[in-house]
MIDREN-924024 format. One line per field, with one value per residue: residue number from 1; residue in three letters; x, y, z of N, C-alpha, C in turn. Coordinates in steps of 0.001 Angstrom, whole numbers, plus 500000, padded with zeros to 6 digits. Example, Ala and Ser with C-alpha at 12.3 -4.5 7.8 and 13.67 -1.06 7.14 Angstrom:
BEGIN
pos	1_2
code	ala_ser
n.u	513190_512850
n.v	494310_497750
n.w	507800_507080
ca.u	512300_513670
ca.v	495500_498940
ca.w	507800_507140
c.u	513200_512900
c.v	496700_500030
c.w	507800_507870
END
This chain:
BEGIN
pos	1_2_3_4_5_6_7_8_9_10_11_12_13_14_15_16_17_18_19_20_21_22_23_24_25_26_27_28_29_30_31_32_33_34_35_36_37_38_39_40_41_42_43_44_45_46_47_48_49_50_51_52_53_54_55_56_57_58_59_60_61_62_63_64_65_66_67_68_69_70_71_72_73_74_75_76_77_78_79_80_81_82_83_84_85_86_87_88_89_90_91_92_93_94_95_96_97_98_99_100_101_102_103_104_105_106_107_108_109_110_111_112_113_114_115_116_117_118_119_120_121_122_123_124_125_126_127_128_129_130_131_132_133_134_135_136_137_138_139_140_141_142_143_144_145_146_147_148_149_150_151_152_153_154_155_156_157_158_159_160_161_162_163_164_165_166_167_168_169_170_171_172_173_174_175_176_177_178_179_180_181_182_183_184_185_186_187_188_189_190_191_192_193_194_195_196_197_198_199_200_201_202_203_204_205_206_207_208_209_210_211_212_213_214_215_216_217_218_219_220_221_222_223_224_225_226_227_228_229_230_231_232_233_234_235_236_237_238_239_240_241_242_243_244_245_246_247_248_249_250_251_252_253_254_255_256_257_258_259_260_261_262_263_264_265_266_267_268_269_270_271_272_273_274_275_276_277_278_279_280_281_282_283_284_285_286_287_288_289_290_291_292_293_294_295_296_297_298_299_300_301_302_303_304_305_306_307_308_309_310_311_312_313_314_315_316_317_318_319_320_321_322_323_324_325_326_327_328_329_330_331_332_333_334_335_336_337
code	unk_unk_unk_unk_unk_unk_unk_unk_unk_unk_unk_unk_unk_unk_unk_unk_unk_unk_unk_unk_unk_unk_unk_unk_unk_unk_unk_unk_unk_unk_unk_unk_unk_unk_unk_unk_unk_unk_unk_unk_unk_unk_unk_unk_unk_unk_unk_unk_unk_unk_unk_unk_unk_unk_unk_unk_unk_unk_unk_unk_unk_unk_unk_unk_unk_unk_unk_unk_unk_unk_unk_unk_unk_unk_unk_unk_unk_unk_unk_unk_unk_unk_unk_unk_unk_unk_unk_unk_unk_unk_unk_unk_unk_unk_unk_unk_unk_unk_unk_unk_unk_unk_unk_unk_unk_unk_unk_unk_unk_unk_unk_unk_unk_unk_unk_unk_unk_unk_unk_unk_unk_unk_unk_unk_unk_unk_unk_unk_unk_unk_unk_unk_unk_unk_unk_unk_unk_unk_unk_unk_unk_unk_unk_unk_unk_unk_unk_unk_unk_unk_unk_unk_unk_unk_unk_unk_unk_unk_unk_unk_unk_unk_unk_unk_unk_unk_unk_unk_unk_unk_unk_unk_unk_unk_unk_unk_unk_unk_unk_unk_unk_unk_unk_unk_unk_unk_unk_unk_unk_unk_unk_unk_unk_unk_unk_unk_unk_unk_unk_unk_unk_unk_unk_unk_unk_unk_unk_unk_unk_unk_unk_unk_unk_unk_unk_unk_unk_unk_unk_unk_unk_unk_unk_unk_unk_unk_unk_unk_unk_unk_unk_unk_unk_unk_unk_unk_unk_unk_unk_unk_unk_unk_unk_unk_unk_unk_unk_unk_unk_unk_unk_unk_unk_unk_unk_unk_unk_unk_unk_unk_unk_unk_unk_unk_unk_unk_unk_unk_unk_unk_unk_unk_unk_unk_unk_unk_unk_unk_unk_unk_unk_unk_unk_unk_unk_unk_unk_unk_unk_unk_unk_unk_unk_unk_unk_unk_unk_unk_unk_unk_unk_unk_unk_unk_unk_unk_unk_unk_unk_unk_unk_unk_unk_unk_unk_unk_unk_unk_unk_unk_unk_unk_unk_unk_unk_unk_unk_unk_unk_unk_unk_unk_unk_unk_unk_unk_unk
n.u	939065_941685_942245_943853_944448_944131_946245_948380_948430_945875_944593_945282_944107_941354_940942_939142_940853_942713_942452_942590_939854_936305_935565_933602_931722_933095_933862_935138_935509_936059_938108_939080_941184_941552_941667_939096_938455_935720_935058_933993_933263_934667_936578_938867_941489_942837_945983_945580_948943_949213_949350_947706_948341_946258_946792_948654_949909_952261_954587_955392_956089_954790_952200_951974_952470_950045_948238_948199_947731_945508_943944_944132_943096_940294_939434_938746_936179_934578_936035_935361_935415_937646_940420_942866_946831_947187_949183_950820_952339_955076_956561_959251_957667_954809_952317_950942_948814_949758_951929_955691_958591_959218_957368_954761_952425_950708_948070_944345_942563_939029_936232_933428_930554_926940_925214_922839_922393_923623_923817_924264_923041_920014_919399_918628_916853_914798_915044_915582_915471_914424_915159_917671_919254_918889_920494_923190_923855_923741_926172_928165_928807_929622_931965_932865_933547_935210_937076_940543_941327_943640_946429_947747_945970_943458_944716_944331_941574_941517_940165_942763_944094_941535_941308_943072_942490_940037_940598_942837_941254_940044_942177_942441_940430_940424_941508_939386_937425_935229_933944_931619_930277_931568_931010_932610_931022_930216_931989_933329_931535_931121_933817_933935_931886_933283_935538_934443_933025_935326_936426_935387_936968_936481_934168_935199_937402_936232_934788_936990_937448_935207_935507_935327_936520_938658_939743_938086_936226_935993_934699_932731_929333_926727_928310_929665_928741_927162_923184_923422_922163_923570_925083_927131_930044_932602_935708_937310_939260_942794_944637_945460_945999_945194_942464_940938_941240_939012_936342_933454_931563_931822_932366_929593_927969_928952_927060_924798_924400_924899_922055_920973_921210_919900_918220_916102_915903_914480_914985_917858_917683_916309_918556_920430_919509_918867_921453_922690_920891_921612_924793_924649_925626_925110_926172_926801_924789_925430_928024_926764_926327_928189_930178_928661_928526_931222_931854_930023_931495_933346_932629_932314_934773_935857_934248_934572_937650_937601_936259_938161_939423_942075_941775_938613_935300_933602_930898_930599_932351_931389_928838_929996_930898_928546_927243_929082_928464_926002_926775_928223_926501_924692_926155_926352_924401_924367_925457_923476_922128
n.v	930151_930948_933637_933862_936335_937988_940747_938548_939689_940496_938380_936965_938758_938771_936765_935901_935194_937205_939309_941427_941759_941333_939883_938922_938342_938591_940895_942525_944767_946380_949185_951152_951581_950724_948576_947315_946306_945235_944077_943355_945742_947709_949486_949004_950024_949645_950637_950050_948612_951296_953219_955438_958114_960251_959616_958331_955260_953954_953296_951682_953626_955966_955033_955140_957790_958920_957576_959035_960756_961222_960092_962767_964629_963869_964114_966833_966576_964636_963383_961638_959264_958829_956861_955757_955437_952609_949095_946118_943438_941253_938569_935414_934300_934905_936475_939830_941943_944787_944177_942715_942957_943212_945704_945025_946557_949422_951045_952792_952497_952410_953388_951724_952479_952251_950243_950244_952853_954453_956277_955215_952919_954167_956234_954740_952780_955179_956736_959391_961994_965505_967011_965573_966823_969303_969065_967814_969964_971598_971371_971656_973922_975782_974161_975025_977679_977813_976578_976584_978952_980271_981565_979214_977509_979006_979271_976946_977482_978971_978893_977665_976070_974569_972913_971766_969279_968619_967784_965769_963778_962895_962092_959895_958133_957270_954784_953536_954381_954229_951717_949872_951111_953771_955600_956831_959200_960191_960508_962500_964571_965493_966558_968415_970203_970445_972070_974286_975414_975924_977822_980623_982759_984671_984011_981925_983534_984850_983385_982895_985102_985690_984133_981243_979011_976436_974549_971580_968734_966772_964035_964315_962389_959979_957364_958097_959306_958843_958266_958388_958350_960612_962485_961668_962814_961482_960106_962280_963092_961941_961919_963321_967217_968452_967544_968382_970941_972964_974588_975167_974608_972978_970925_970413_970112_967333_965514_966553_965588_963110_962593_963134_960763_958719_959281_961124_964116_966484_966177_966993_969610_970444_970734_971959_974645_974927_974967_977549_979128_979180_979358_981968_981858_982955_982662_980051_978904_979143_977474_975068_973233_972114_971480_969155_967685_966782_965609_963015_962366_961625_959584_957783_957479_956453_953925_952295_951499_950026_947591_947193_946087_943304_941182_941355_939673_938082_938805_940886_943243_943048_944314_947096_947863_948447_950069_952256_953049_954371_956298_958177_958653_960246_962441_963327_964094_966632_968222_969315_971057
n.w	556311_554027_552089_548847_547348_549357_551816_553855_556402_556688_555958_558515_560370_560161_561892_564961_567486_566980_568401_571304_572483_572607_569215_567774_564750_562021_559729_556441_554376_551409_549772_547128_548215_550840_553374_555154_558276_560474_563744_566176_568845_567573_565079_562535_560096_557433_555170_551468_549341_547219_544129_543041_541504_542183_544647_547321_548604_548343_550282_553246_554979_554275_554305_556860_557644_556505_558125_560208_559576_559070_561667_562790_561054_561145_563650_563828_563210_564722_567346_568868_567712_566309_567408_567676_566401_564872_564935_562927_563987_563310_564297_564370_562631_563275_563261_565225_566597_567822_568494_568961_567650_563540_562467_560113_559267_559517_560726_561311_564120_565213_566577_566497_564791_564549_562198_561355_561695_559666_557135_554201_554232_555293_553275_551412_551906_552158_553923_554932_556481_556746_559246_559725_557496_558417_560942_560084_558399_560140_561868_559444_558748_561002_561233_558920_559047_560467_560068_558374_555905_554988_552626_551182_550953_550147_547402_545883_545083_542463_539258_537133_538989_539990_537647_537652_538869_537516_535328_536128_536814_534525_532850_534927_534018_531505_530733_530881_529276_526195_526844_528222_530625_530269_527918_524820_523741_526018_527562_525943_526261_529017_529363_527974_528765_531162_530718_529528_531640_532949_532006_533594_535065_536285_537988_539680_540861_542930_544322_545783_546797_548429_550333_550433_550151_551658_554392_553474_554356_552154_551124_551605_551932_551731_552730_554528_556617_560020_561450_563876_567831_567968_565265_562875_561424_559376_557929_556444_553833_553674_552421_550207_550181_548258_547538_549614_550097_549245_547555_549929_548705_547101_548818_549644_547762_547177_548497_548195_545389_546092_547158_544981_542909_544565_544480_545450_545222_546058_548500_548046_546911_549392_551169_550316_549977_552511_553624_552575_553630_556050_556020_554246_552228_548855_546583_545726_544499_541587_541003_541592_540305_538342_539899_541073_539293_538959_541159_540665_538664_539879_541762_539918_539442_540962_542051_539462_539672_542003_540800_539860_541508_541836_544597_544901_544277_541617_541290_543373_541737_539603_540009_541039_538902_537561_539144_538766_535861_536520_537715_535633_534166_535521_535827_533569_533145_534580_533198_531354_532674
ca.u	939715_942200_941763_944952_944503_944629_947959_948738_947998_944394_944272_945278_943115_940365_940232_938749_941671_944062_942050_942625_938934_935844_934845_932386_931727_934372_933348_935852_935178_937168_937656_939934_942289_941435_941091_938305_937656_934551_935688_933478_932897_935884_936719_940213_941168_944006_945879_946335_949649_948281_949652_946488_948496_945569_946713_950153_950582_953512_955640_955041_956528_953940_951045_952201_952387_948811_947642_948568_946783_943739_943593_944666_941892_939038_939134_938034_934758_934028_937139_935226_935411_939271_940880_944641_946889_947525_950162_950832_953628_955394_957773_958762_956344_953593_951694_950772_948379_950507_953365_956774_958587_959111_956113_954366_951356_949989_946187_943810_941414_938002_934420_932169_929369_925760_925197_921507_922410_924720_923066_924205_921564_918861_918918_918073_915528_914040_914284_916363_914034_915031_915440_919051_919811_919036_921680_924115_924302_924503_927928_929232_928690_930399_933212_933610_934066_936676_938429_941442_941312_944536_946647_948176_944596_942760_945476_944065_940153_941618_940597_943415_944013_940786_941113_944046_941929_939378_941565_943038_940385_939609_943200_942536_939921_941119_941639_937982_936918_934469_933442_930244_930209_931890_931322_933467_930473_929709_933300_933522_930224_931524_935153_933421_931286_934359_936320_933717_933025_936413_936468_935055_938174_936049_933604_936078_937805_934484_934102_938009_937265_934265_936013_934437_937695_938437_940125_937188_935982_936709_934486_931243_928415_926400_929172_930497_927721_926157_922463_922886_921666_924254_925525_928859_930761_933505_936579_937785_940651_943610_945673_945450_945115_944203_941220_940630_941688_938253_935142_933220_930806_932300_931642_928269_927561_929109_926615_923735_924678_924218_920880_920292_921754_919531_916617_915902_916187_913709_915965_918999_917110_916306_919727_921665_918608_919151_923094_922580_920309_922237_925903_925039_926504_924274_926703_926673_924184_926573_928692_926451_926028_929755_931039_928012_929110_932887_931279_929410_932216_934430_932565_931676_935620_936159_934034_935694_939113_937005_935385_938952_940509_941812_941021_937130_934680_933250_929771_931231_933384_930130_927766_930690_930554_926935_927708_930180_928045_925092_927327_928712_925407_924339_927431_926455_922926_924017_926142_922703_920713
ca.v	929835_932055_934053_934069_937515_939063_939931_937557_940514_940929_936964_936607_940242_937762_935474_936207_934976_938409_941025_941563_942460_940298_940540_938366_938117_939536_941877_942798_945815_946562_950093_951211_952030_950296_947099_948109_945136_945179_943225_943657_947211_948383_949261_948970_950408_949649_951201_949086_949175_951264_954764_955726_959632_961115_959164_957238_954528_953205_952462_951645_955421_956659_954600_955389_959052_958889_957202_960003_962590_960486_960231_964122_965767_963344_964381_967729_966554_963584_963028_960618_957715_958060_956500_955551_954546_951013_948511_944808_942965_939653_937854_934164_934074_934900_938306_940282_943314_945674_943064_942987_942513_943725_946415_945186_947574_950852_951169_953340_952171_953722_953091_951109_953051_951180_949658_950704_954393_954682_956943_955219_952456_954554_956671_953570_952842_955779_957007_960172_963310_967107_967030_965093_967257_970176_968473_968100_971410_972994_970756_972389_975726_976450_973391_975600_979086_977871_975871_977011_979484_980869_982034_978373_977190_979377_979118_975759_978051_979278_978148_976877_974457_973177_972249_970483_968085_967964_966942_964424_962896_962297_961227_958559_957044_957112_953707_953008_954993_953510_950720_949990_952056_955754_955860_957797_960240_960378_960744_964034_965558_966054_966999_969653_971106_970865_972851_975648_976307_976533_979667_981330_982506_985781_983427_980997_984684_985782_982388_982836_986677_985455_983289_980368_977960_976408_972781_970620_967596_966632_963075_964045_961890_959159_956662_958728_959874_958287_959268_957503_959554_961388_962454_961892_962641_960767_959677_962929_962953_962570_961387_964687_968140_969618_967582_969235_972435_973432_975306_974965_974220_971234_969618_970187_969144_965790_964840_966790_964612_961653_962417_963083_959464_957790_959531_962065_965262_967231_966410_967420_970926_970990_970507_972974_975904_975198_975391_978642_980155_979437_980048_982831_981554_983311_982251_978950_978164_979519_976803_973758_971972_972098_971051_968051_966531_967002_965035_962350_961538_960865_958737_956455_956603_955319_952425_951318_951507_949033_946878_946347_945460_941475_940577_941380_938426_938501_939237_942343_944069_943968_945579_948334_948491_948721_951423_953076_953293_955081_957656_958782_958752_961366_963284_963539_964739_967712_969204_969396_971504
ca.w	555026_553670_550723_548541_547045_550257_552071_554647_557369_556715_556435_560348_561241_560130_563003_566412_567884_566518_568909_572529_572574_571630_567818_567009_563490_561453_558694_555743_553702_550916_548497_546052_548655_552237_553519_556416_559434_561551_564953_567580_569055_566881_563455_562103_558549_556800_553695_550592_549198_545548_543670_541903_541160_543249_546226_547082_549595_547605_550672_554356_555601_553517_554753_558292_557980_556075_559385_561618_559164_559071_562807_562990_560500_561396_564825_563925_563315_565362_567866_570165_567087_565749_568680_567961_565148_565207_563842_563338_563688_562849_564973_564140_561154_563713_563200_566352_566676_568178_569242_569315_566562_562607_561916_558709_558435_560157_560613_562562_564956_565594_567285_565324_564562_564415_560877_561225_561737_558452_556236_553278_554441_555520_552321_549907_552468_552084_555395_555204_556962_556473_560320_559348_556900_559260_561947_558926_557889_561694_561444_558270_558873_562172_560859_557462_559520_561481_558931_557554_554720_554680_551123_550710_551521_549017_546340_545316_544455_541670_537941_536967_540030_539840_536462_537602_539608_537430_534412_536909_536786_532688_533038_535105_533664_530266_530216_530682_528197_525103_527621_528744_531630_530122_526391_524339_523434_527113_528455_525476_526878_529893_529635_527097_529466_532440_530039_529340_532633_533984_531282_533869_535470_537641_539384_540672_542340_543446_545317_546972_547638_549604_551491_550193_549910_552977_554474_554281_554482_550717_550708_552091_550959_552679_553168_555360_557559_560133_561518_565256_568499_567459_563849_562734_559971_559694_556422_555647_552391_554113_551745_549155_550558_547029_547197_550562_549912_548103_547814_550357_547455_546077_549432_550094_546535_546633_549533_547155_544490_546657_547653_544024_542585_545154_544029_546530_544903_546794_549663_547961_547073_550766_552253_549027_550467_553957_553963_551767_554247_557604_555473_553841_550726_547673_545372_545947_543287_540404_540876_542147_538755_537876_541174_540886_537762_539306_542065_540252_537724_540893_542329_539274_538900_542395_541463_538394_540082_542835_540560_539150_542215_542273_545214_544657_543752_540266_541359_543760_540964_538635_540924_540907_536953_537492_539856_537972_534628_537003_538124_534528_533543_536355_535500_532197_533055_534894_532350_530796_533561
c.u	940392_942021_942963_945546_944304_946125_947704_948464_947046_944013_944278_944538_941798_939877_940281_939479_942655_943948_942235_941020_938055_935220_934721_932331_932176_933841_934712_934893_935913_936497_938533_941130_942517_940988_940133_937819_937054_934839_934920_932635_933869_936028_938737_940524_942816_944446_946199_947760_949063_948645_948638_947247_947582_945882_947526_950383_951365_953921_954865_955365_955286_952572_950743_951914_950661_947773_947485_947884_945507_943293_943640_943507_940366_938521_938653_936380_934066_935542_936669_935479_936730_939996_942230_945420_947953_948470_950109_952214_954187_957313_957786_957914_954950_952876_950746_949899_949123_951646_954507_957058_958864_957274_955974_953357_951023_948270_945470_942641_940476_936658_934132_931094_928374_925568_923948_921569_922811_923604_923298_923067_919972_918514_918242_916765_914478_913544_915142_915374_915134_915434_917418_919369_919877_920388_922699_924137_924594_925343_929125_929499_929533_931836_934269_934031_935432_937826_939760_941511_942023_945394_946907_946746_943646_943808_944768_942165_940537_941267_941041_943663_942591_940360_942088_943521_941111_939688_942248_942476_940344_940943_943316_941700_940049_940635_940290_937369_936615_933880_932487_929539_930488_931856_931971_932878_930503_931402_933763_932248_930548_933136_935218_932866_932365_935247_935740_933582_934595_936991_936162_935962_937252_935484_934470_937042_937156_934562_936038_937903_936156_934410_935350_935252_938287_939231_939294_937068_936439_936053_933232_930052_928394_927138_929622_929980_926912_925198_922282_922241_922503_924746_927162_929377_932428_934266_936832_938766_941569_945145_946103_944863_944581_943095_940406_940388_940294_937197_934412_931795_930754_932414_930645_927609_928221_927552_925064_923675_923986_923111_919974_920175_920709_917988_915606_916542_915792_914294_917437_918855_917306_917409_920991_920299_919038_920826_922965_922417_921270_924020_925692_925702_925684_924775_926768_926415_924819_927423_928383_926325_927067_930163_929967_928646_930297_932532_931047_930150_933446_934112_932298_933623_936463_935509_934484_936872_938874_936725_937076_939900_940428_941372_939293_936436_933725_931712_929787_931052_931789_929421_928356_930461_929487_927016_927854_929392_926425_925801_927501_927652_924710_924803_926897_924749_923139_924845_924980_921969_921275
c.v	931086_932466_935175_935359_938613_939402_939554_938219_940465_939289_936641_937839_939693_936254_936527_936576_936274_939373_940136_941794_941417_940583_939648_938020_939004_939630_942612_943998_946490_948125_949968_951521_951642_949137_947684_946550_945690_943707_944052_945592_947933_948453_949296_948955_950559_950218_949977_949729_949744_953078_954747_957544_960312_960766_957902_956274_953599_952371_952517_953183_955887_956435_954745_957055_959510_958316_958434_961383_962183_960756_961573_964825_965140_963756_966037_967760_965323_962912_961522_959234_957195_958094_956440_955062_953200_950573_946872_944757_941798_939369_935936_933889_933887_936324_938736_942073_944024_945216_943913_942436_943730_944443_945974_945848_948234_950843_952098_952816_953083_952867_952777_952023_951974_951155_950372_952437_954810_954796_956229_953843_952846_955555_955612_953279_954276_957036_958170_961656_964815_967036_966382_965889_968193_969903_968996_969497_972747_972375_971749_973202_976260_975664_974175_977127_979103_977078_976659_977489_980738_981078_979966_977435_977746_979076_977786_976058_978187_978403_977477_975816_973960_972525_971418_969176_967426_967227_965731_963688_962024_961283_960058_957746_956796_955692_952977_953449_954271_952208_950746_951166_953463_955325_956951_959331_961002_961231_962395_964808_966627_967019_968427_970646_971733_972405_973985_976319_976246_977476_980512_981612_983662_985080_982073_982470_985033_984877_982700_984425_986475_984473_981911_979120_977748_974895_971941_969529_966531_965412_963499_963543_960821_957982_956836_959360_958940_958936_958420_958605_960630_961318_962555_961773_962692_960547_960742_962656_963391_962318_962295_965839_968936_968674_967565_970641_972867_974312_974971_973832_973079_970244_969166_969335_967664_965157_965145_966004_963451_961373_962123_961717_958800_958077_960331_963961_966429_967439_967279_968938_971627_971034_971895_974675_976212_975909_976740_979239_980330_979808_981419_982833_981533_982743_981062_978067_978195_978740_975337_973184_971530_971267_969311_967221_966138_965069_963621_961508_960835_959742_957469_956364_955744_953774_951956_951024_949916_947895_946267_946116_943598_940645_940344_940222_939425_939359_941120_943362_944070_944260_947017_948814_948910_950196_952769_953859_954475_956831_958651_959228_960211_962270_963994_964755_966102_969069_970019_970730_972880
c.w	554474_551948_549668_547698_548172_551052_552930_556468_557732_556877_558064_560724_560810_561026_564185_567053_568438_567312_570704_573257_571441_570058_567135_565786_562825_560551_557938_555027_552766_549998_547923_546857_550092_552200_555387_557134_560567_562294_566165_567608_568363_565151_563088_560238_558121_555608_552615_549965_547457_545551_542463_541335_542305_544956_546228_548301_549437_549128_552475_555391_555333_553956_556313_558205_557432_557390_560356_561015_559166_560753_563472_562571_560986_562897_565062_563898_564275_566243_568861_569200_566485_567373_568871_566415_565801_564464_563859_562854_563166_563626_564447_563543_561832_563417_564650_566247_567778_568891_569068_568026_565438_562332_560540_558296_559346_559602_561665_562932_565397_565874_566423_565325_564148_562768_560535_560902_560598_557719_554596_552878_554546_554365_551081_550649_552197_553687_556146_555330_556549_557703_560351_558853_557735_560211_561469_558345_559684_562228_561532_558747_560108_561833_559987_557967_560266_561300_558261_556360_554278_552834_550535_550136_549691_547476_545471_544559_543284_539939_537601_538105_540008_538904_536840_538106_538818_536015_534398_536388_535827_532521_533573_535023_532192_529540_530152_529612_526523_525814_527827_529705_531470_528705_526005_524442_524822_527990_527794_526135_528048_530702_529026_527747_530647_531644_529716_530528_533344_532988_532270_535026_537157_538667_539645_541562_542777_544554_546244_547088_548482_550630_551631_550404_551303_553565_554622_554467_553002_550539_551194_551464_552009_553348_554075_556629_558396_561357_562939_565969_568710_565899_563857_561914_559959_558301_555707_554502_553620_553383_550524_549611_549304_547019_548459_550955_548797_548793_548341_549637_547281_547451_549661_548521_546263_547403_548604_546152_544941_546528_545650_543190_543462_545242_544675_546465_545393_547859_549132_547718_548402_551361_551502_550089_552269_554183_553237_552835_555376_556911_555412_552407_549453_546866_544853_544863_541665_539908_540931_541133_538325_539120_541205_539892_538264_539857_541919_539336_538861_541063_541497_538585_540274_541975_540702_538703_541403_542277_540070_540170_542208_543161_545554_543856_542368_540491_542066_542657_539773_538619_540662_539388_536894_537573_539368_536763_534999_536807_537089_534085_533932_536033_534176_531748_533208_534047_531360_531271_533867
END
């Protein structure tokens, strides 16, 4: 049955039929910015068309060349799972995975990873060991030395640019603002505290004179991780390098965050100590509360941007509000600590 708020693409990439390759029970997955199908042993991830400012896939050029950086940076950390970028077509008002024909959408294809393994399951379970986190951090650390942290690179450490991001931000949730989910008081708390500490103009050069700023990963957090007989971290940002272009900091703390949101703080201790010790990165802690909140208000404005997509069922979109109203909440804590 088709489902008239999707486009007409993802409607036919919903039957069996569409793959060259068997895939079983078809699995949709939607965010604020991807339409994601589970088909078999394969994953296939499409862009929506949507200009949020932080991230533009206005036009089909755009969503194509965003394909080829996705399949480009992800393969620094896990090359065996981004496989190719894909397209569909439409001939005679038929649509064709990689046919002949008018191209109507660019997508990249990649290994399914086991459902079971995906850390953002096995942390609600309860079933996330230091031995993972150990893994996960002897990753980073050799990933973040040999990352790119040239002038254009560091230019984006500075103060002022990362107020630009994190101003972004307030900017784009604006429109939520006094709602259930970000109260007014709640939404000044934290734009109060963003704004005090990015006074501190020396330790943001302290952290790019130590070579702290770097191309990383820019989404890390359990979504993105999974804990099979191998680890793999996978969905870098490829669609904004300033929110790549950061402190090495502000990645490890989204994923700290996580652990902390899901109630596993002791872990998130253990994984911020460990990466310290095997980095080398004293400073680290100077910044981890700031870069958390950063962290924490993202992700509860990713959900609201989710919860208000149309094609999402009512029950969906107000899990996300749920979501959403956690996150701010978190956010709001650590401006405290």
């Amino acid at each position: 049955m088709q489902n008239s708020k999707l486009p007409e693409f993802i409607d036919h990439l919903l039957l069996p039929d569409s793959y060259p390759h068997p895939a079983g029970d078809i699995e949709l997955v939607q965010t604020h910015i991807s339409f994601v199908i589970l088909a078999g042993r394969y994953v296939y991830k499409w862009k929506k068309t949507v200009d949020f400012g932080f991230v533009d896939f206005s036009s089909l050029a755009k969503r194509k060349y965003f394909c080829e950086q996705e399949l480009h940076l992800n393969r620094r950390l896990c090359p065996e799972i981004y496989l190719e970028v894909t397209w569909i077509s439409r001939e005679g008002g038929s649509f064709s995975l990689q046919g002949k024909g008018e191209i109507v959408e660019y997508g990249v294809k990649m290994v399914r990873m086991p459902e079971e393994g995906m850390m953002s399951r096995i942390i609600v379970a309860g079933g996330v060991r230091e031995e993972h986190l150990d893994t996960i951090v002897g990753i980073l650390v050799p990933f973040y030395r040999q990352a790119d942290g040239g002038e254009r690179v560091r230019a984006n450490g500075r103060a002022e640019a990362v107020g630009r991001i994190v101003f972004d931000n307030f900017a784009q949730t604006e429109r939520f603002v006094g709602g259930r989910e970000l109260s007014a008081e709640r939404f000044a708390a934290i734009k109060e505290f963003a704004q005090g500490f990015l006074r501190q103009e020396e330790l943001f050069a302290e952290r790019i004179a130590s070579g702290c700023i770097r191309d990383c990963h820019g989404d890390l957090y359990s979504g993105n991780i999974c804990l099979a007989d191998k680890i793999h971290i996978f969905d870098c940002i490829e669609f904004n390098e300033r929110l790549r272009f950061i402190d090495m900091a502000a990645d490890v703390a989204f994923l700290a965050m996580d652990l902390d949101f899901h109630g596993c703080s002791a872990l998130s201790d253990y994984f911020i100590s460990r990466f310290i010790r095997e980095s080398g990165d004293e400073g680290l802690r100077k910044v981890l509360n700031f870069y958390k909140c950063y962290r924490a208000y993202v992700r509860g404005k990713v959900s609201l941007l989710t919860a208000s997509d149309p094609s999402l069922e009512g029950k969906r979109a107000e899990a996300w509000l749920e979501t959403a109203g956690r996150y701010f909440q978190l956010a709001e804590e650590y401006t405290r600590r």
